[in-house]
C-alpha positions as CSV (number, residue, x, y, z in Angstrom):
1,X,0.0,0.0,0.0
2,X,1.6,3.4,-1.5
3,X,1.9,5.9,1.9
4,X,-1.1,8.6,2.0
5,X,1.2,11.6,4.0
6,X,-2.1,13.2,6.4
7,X,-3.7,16.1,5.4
8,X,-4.0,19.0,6.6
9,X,-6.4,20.8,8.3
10,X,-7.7,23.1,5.4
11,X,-7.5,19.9,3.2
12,X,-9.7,17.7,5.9
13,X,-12.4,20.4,5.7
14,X,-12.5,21.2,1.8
15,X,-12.5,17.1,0.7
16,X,-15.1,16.3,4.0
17,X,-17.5,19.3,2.7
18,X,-16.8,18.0,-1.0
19,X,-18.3,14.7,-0.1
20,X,-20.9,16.3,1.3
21,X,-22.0,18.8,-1.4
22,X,-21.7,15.6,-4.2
23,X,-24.3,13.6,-1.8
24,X,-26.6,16.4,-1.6
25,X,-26.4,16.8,-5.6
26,X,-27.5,13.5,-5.7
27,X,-30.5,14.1,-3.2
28,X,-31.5,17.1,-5.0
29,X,-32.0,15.5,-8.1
30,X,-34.0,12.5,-7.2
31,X,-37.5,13.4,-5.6
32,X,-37.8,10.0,-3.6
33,X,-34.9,10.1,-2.4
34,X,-35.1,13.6,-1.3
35,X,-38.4,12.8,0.2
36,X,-36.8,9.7,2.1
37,X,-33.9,11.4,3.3
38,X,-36.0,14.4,4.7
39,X,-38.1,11.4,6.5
40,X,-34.8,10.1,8.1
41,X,-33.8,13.0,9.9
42,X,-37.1,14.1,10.6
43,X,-37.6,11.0,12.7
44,X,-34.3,11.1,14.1
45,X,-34.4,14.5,15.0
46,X,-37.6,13.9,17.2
47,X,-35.6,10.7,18.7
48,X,-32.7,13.1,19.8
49,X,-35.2,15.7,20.8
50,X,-37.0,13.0,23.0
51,X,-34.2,11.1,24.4
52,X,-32.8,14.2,26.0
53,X,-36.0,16.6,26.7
54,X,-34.6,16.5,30.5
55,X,-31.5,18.4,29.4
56,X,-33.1,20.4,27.5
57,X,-35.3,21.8,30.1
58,X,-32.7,22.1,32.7
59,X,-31.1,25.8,33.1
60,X,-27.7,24.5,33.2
61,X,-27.6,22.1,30.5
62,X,-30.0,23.3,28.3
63,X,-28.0,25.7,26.0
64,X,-25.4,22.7,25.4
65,X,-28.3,20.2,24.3
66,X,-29.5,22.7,21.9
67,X,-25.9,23.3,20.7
68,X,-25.6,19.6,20.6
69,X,-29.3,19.0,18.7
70,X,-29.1,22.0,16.2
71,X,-24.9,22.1,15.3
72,X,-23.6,18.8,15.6
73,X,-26.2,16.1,16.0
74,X,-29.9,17.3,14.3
75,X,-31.2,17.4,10.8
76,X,-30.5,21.0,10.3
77,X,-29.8,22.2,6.7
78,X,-25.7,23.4,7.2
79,X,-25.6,24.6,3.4
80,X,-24.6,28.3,4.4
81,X,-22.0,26.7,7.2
82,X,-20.3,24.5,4.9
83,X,-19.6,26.6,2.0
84,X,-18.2,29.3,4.3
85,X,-16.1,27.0,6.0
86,X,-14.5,25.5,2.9
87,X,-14.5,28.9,1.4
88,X,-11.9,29.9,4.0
89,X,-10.1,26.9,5.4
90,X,-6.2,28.1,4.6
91,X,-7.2,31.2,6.5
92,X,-8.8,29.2,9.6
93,X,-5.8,27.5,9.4
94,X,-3.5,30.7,9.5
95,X,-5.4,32.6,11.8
96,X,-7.5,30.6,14.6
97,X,-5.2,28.5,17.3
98,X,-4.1,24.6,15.9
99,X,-6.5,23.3,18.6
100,X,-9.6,25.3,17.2
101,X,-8.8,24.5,13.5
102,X,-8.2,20.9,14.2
103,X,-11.9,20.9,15.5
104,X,-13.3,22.6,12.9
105,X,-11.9,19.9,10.6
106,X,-13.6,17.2,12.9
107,X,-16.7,19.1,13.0
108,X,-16.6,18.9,8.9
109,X,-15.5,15.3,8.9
110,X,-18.4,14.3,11.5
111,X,-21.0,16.3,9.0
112,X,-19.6,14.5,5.8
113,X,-20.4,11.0,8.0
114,X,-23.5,12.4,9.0
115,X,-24.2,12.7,5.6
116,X,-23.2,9.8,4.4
117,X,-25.1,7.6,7.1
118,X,-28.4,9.6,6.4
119,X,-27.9,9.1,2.5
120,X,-27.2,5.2,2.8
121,X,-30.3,5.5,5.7
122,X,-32.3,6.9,2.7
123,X,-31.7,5.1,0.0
124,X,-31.8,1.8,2.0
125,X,-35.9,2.6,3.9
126,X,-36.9,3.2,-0.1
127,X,-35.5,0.1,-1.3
128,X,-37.2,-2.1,2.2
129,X,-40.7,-0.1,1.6
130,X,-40.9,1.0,-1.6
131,X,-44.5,1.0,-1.6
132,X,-44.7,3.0,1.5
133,X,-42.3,5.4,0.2
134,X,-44.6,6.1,-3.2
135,X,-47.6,6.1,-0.5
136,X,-45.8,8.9,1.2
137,X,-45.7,7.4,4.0
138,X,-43.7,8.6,7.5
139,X,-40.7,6.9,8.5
140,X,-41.7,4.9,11.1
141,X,-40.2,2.7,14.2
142,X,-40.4,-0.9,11.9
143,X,-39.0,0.6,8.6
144,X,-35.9,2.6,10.9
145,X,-35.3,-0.4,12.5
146,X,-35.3,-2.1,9.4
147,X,-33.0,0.7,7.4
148,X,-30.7,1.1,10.4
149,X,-29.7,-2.8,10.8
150,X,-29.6,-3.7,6.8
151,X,-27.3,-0.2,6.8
152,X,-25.6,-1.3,9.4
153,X,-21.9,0.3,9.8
154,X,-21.9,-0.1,13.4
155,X,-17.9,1.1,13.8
156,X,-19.1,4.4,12.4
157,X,-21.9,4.8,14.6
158,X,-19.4,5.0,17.0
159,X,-17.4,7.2,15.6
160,X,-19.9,9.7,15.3
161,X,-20.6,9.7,19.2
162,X,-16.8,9.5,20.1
163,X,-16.2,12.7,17.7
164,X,-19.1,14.2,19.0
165,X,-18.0,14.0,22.4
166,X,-14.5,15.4,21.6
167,X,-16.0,18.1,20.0
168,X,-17.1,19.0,23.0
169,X,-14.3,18.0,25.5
170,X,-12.2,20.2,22.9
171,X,-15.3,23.4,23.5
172,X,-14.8,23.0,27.3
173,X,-11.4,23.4,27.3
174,X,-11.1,26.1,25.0
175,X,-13.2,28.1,27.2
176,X,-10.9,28.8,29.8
177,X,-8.6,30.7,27.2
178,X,-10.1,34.0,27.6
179,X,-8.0,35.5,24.8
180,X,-10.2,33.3,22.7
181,X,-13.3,34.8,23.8
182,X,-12.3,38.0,22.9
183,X,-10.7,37.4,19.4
184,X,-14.1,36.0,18.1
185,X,-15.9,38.8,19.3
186,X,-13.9,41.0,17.7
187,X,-14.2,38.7,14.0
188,X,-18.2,39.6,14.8
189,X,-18.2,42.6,12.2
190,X,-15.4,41.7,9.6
191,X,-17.0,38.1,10.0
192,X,-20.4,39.3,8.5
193,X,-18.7,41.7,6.0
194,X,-17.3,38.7,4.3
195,X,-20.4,36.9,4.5
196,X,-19.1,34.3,6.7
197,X,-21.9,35.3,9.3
198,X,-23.1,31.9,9.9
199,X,-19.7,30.1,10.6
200,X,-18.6,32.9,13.3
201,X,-21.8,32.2,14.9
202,X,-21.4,28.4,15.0
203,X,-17.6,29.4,16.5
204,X,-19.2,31.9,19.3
205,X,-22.6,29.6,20.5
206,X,-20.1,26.4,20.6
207,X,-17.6,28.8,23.0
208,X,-20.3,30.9,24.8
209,X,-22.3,27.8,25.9
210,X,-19.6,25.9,27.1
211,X,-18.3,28.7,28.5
212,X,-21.5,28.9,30.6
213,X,-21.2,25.5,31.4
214,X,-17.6,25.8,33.1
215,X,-19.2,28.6,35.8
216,X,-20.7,25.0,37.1
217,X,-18.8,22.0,38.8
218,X,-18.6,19.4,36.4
219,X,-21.1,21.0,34.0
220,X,-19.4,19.6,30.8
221,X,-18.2,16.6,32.2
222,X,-21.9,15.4,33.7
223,X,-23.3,16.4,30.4
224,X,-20.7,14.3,28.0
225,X,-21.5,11.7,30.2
226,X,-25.5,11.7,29.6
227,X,-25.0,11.9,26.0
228,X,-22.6,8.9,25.8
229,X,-24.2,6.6,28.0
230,X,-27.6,7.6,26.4
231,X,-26.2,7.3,23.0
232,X,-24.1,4.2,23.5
233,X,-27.4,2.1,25.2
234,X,-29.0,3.3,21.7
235,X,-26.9,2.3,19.2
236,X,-26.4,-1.0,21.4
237,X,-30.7,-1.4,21.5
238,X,-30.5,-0.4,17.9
239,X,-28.3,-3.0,16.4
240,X,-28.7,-5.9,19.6
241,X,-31.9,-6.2,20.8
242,X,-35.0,-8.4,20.0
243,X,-36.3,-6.3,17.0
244,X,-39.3,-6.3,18.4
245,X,-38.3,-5.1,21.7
246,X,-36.1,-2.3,20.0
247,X,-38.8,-1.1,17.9
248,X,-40.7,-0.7,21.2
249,X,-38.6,1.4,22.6
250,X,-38.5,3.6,19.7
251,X,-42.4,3.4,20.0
252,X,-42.7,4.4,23.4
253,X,-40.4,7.4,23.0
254,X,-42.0,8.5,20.0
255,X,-45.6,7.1,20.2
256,X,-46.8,9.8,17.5
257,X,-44.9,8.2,14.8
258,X,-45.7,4.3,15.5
259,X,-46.6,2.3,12.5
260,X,-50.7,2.4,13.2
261,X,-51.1,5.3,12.8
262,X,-52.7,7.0,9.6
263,X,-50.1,7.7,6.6
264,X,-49.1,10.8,6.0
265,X,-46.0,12.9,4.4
266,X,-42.8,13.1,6.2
């Protein structure tokens, strides 16, 4: 095998947003698939948003579980994020600390994997219910259960919690360099002059909340903690259990989407 020297950070996040841009190209210009993938996240946006309602009522954690749901972990549409980030990846890399660039290249190689799983989650549900999915049909607990263990790609499952996680081990520990603080808030106006508005802000609301987060004992760490033991008994349940007793659980934490109910669009 010819020797591959590592890339570098600017590289990492140009080829992971690459990947990323070709998968949504293909979604884009296939309806069902578009439809399916849309389905996907939907459903496991409201299992996130379910699983960790606790957190996201408590004062303390709250912030971080929106951070985590809405930046790193949720279905939202990063379009605007990931153009500006690849548009400027030398200068992150001349300009922000090694430890803050290297993150943002994780950040854009968990997305591209995020991506990827959700295509692959896609394409997979229309192929097991391809009557359902002309029907319109909701993803439901059976046909995710389904899509998720034919999919399967269990080691990157667990790569997307472990990076997640150091995401935010990395965010805690940035947050007691205060010179930090102050250099992004200062990139707030030249930021948006060069239209590179909506990475600053994912740069500021990762630092701010865990920057909260630290005013509290163990803050971060008891919140890492919930999300990987939560996370882990998941993707255990997921690929493990009885399949009946697995799509149960789905069931119970999301009884609005079980598989009696009346069809309707994703």
């Amino acid at each position: 095998m010819q020797y591959a020297p590592p890339m570098h950070a600017a590289e990492q996040i140009r080829s992971a947003l690459a990947h990323v841009a070709e998968l949504r190209g293909v979604a884009d210009g296939a309806p069902m698939l578009r439809q399916a993938l849309v389905g996907i996240r939907d459903y496991q946006a409201r299992r996130f948003e379910s699983t960790y309602a606790d957190l996201a009522a408590d004062s303390v954690q709250g912030p971080a579980t929106a951070f985590f749901l809405q930046e790193l972990y949720g279905g939202k549409d990063y379009a605007d994020r990931d153009g500006q980030f690849a548009r400027v990846a030398n200068r992150l890399e001349q300009t922000l600390p090694q430890e803050v660039v290297a993150t943002a290249a994780l950040v854009a190689q968990l997305h591209a994997t995020s991506e990827a799983l959700d295509h692959t989650m896609a394409q997979t549900w229309l192929e097991l219910v391809p009557d359902l999915a002309r029907a319109g049909a909701p993803v439901d607990a059976r046909s995710y259960l389904a899509a998720w263990r034919a999919v399967g790609r269990r080691d990157d499952r667990l790569w997307q919690l472990q990076t997640v996680l150091s995401v935010g081990q990395t965010l805690s520990r940035l947050t007691r360099k205060k010179a930090l603080g102050w250099m992004l808030r200062l990139m707030h106006v030249p930021a948006q002059a060069a239209g590179l508005g909506a990475l600053h802000q994912f740069l500021v609301l990762g630092f701010d909340t865990f920057g909260a987060m630290a005013a509290h004992p163990c803050g971060a760490t008891e919140f890492l903690g919930t999300i990987a033991q939560r996370e882990a008994g998941w993707i255990q349940a997921l690929f493990d259990d009885d399949p009946r007793q697995a799509q149960q659980k789905l069931e119970q934490l999301l009884p609005s989407l079980s598989s009696n109910q009346a069809v309707r669009g994703p």
